[in-house]
C-alpha positions in Angstrom: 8.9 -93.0 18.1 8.9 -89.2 18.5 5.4 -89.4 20.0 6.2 -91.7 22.3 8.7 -89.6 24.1 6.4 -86.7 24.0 3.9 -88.7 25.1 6.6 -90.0 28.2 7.5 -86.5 28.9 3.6 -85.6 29.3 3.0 -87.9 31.5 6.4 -87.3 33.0 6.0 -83.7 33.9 2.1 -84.8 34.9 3.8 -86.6 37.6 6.0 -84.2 39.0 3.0 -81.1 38.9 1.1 -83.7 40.9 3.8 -84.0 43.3 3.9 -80.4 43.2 0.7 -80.1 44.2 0.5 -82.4 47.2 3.5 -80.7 48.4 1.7 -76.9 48.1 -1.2 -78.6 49.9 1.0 -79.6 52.7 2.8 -76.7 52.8 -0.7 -74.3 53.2 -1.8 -77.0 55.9 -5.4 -77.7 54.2 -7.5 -80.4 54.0 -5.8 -83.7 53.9 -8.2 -85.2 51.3 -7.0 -82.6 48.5 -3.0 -83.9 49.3 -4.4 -87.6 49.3 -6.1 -87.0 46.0 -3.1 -85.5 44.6 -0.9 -88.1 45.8 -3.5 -90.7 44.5 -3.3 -89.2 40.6 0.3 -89.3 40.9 1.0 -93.0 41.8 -2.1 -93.3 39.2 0.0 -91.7 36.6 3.1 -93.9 37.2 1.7 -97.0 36.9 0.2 -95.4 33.2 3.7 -94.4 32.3 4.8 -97.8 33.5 2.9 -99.9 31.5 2.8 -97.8 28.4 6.8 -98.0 28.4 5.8 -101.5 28.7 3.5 -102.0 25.9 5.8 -99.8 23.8 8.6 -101.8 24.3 6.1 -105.0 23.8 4.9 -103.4 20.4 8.4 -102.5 19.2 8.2 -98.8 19.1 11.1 -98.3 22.0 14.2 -100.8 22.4 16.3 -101.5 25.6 19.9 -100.7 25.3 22.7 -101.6 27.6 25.5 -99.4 29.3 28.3 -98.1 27.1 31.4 -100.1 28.3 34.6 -98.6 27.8 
């Protein structure tokens, strides 16, 4: 189980440096097509994280929880 949520947080902070980088090529004011690509990996990299959280959950390795209730 410990992989998996190194493996999340990879792919997590993947996500966000992608973002990162589509913002820093907006900011400068270059080419569109290196903002779009950026963009692109990043909603690439979701749906990855999406379905492995899927297929771990499918497999058994992560369970669901619900809300503490007081």
């Amino acid at each position: 189980m410990d992989g998996v949520k190194i493996l999340v947080i990879v792919v997590f902070v993947a996500i966000v440096g992608s973002l990162a980088n589509a913002l820093f090529h907006l900011y400068r004011g270059d080419s569109g097509s290196q903002m779009v690509r950026a963009l692109t990996l990043r909603i690439a990299l979701s749906m990855v994280l999406f379905l492995l959280l899927l297929l771990a959950w499918r497999v058994g390795l992560i369970t669901p929880h619900g809300l503490a209730r007081h």
